[in-house]
N, C-alpha and C positions, 0 to 999 in steps of 0.2 A: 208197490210194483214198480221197476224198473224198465224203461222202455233203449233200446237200441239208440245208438247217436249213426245219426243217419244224415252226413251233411253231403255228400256227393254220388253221383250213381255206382262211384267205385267201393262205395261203401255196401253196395247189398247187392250187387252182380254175382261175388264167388258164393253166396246162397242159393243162388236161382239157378247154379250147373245143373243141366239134368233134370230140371225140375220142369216138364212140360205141361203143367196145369198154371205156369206162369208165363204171363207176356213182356216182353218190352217191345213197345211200340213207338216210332217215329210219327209225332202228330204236327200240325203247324206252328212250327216254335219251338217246341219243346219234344220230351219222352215223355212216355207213362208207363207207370209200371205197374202191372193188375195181376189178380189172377184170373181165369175163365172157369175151373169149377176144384174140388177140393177131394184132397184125396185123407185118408186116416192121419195119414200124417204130414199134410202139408201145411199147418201152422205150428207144427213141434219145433220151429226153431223162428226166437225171437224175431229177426228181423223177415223173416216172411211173413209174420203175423201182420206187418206190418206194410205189406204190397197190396193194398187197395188202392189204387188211383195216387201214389204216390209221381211229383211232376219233376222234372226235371228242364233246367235250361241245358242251352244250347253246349254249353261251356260244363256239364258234369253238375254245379251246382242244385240244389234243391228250390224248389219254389213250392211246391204245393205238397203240404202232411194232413191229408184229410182224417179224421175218426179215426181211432184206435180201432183194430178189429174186435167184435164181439162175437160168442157163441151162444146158442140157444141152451135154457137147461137142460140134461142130458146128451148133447150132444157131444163134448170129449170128457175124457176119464177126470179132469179137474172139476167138471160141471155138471156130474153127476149129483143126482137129491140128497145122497146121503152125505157127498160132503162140502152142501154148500150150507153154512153157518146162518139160516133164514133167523134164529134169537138175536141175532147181533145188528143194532140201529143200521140206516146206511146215512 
């Protein structure tokens, strides 16, 4: 798996048009960028999967990439029982 490069807040802003289950917030210091609750398809595109608490300094830069997002089994069409590969070691 391949994750988004994600080195400045202009890097995941033209994602987040329109997308009001997403924050950016001005905090002491820095930005955050979250989400507040999740809609069918509001992790369908890489770099929102990726707006959990992501931080940002004052200057655009990146400081903080918390955890990868994760899904509960069945919860999207990729993480569905039938087609997660449970025979295969992890």
């Amino acid at each position: 798996m391949t994750y988004p490069i994600i080195e400045t807040i202009s890097d995941i802003l033209p994602h987040l048009a329109g997308r009001d289950e997403f924050v950016v917030a001005q905090r002491d210091g820095y930005t955050a960028v979250d989400y507040v609750y999740s809609l069918p398809d509001s992790f369908a595109d890489p770099y929102r999967k990726e707006c959990r608490g992501l931080k940002f300094d004052p200057s655009g830069r990146i400081l903080a990439r918390p955890l990868h997002k994760f899904v509960n089994l069945g919860e999207t069409e990729e993480t569905q029982p039938h087609r997660v590969a449970f025979s295969i070691p992890i």
